[in-house]
LOFI-41971 format. One line per 8 residues: number of its first residue (from 0); for each residue x, y, z of C-alpha. Coordinates in steps of 0.25 Angstrom, whole numbers, plus 5000, padded with zeros to 4 digits. Each point is the difference from the previous one (the first is absolute). Layout:
# LOFI-41971
NUM) X,Y,Z  ...
# end
This chain:
# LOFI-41971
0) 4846,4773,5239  5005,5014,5002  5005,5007,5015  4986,5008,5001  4995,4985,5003  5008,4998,5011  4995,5012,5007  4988,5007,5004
8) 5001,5011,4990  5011,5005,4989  5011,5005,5007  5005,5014,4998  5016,5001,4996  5007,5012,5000  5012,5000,4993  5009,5011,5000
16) 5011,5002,4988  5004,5011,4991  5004,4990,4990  4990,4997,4990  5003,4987,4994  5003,4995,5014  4986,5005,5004  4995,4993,4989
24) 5006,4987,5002  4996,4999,5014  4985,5005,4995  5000,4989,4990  5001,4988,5009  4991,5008,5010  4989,5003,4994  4996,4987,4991
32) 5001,4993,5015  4989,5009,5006  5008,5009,5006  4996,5017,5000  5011,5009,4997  5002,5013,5002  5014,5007,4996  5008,5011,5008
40) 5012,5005,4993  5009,5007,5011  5002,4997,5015  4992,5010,5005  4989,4998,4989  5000,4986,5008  4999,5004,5015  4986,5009,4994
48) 4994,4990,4994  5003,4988,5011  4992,5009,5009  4989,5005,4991  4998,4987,4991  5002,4990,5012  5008,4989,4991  5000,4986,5004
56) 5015,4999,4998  5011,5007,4993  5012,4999,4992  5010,5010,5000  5011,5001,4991  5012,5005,5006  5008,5010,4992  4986,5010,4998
64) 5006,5016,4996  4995,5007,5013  5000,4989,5011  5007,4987,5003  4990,4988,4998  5005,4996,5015  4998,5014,5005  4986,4999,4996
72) 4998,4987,5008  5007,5005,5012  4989,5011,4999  4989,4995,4998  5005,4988,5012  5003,5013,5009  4985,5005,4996  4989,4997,5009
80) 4988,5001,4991  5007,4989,4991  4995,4986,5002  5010,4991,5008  4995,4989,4991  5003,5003,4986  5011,4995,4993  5010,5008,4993
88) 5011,4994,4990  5011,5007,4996  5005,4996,4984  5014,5004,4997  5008,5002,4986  5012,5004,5007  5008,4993,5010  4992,4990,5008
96) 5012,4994,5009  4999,4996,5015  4999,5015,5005  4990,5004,4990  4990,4989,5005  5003,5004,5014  4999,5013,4999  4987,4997,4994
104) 4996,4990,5011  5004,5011,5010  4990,5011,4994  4988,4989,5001  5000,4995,4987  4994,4986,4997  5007,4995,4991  5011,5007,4990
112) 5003,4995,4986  5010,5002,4989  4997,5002,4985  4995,4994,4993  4989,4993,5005  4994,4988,5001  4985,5000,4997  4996,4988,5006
120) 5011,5000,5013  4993,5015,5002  4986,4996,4998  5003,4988,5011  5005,5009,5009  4990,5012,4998  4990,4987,5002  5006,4997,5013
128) 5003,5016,5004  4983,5001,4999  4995,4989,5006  5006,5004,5013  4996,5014,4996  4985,4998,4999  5000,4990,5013  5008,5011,5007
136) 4989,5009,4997  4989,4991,5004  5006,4998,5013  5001,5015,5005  4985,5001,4993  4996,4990,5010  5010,5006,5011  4996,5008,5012
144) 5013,5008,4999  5005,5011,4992  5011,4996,4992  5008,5015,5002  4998,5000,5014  4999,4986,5005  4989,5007,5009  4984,4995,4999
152) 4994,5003,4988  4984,5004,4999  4996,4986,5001  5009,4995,5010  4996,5014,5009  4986,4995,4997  5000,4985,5006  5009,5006,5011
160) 4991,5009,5004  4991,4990,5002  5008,4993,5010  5003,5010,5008  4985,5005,5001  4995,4988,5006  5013,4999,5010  4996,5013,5003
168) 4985,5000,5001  5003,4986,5009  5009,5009,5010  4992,5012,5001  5012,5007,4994  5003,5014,4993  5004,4999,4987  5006,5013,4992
176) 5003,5002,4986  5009,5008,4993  5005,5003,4986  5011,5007,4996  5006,5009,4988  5012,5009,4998  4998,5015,5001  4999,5005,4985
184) 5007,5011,5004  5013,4991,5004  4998,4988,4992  5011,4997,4989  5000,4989,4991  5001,4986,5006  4996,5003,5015  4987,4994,5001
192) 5010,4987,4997  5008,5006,5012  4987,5002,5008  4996,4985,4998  5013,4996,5002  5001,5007,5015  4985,4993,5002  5006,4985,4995
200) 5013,5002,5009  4994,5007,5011  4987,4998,5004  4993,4992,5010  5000,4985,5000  4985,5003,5006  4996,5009,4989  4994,4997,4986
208) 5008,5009,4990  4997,5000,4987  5001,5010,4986  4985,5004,4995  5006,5006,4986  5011,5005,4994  5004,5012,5012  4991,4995,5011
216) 5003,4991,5010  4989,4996,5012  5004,4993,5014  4988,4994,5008  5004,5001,5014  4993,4991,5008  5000,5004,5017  5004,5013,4996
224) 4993,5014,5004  4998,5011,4993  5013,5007,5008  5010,4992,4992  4998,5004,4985  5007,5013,5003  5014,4993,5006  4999,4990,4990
232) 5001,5011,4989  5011,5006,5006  5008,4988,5004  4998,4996,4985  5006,5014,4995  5011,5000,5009  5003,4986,4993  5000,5006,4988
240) 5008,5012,5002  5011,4991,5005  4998,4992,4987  5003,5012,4991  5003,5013,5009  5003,5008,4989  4985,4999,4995  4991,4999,5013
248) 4986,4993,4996  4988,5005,5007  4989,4992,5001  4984,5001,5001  4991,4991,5006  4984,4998,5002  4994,4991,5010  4990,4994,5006
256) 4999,4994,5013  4988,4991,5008  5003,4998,5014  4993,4987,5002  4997,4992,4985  4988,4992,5006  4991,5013,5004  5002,5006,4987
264) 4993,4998,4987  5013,4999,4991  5008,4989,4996  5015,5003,4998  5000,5001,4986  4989,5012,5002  5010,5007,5011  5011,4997,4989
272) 4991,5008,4989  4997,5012,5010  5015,5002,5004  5003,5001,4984  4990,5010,4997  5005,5008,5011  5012,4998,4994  4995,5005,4987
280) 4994,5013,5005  5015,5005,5007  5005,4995,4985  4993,5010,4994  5003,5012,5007  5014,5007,4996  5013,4995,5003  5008,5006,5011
288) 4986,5003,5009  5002,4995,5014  4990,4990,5002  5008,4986,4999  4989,4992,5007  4985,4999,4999  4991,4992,5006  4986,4996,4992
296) 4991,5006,5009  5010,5014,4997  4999,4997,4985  4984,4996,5002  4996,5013,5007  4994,5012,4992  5008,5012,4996  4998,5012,5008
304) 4998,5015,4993
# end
């Protein structure tokens, strides 16, 4: 029996080592076992292809020519788009002491080995290393959250928006929608993080927030009017600005608001979908122009001559 079947398809090892018979040696009890490998030979060889290749785990050897082996975990650690879940090991031919592992342990390796190595120890551990892996990754496939932000992902928006439609339709209550981008004009890396982070610290306890893709975030609003979308924008700008004052954030929103759910013939999630188109259309006008908030009747309305 080889490790491809204990799991649901042949994981993906990257290993990163500009020694070749090291490589090797670590291919050799790999590959016979079920395992796919794919080789980078330096540290920054390694960050590209952990975000391009998408590996099930990694192994990096520490003394690689351009970057540390646990420089490379810290980064990929301190990286956003890198997966929480997947496992790195750190392999050593050099010192492998107390503050080595430490160090290690500190930059969010797994596990961190000295050479040489033993198969059979290595193949346990990566067993172990994956199982938990790929029943992580199940989990957040099943999950109503998003694992970067901690905020509702599309599914868990969707069965929210359920709930509170019929609470709202019950109460004869208005219900708004808005969704939410940075200006493209201000946005530097990493601050549409920044914007869900204000949303998940921030926001109402009455109001659904969640992220709709990778720079859009939506908040359903229930017995809210129209009249609060704009202070809502500006209260989360001025939140932003104090985060990081040397590089303010502007935001732009679409909307759409239904002042009593039980007259109209929309359900939330329809209101939800209106709101993002007239999100869409102020995203495709330049940045730096001055409008910041659209409704969807504003977006909906035919261009004048």
């Amino acid at each position: 029996m080889t490790e491809r079947d204990h799991f649901p398809r042949a994981p993906l090892v990257l290993v990163a080592n500009d020694q070749e018979w090291s490589a090797r040696s670590l291919e050799s009890i790999l590959a016979p076992n079920g395992y796919a490998v794919l080789r980078a030979y330096t540290g920054r060889q390694a960050l590209e292809r952990a975000q391009s290749a998408h590996p099930d785990l990694i192994i990096l050897d520490a003394q690689m020519p351009d970057l540390h082996g646990v420089e490379v975990c810290r980064q990929l650690r301190a990286d956003p788009r890198f997966p929480a879940t997947v496992p790195i090991i750190i392999t050593t031919a050099g010192p492998s002491g107390r503050a080595q592992r430490l160090e290690a342990y500190q930059a969010g390796a797994w596990e961190f080995l000295g050479q040489p190595l033993d198969g059979e120890s290595l193949l346990l551990r990566l067993q172990t290393f994956l199982t938990a892996k790929f029943e992580a990754d199940s989990l957040l496939e099943e999950s109503l959250l998003d694992p970067a932000t901690g905020l509702y992902n599309m599914r868990g928006l969707s069965r929210r928006a359920r709930e509170v439609g019929a609470d709202v339709v019950r109460r004869h209550a208005p219900v708004t929608c808005v969704v939410l981008a940075a200006d493209p004009g201000t946005a530097p890396n990493g601050s549409a993080l920044s914007v869900g982070e204000i949303l998940r610290q921030h926001g109402r306890a009455s109001d659904v927030i969640g992220r709709l893709g990778e720079s859009e975030f939506a908040v359903i609003a229930p017995s809210t009017p129209a009249s609060g979308v704009l202070h809502l924008v500006e209260r989360l700008e001025r939140l932003l600005q104090d985060q990081a004052a040397d590089a303010p954030l502007r935001l732009r929103a679409g909307y759409c608001a239904v002042p009593d759910l039980s007259a109209a013939r929309l359900d939330v999630l329809q209101i939800l979908l209106q709101a993002t188109s007239a999100l869409r259309s102020l995203m495709a006008e330049p940045a730096g122009t001055a409008a910041r908030v659209r409704s969807f009747e504003e977006a909906s309305r035919p261009a004048t001559s």
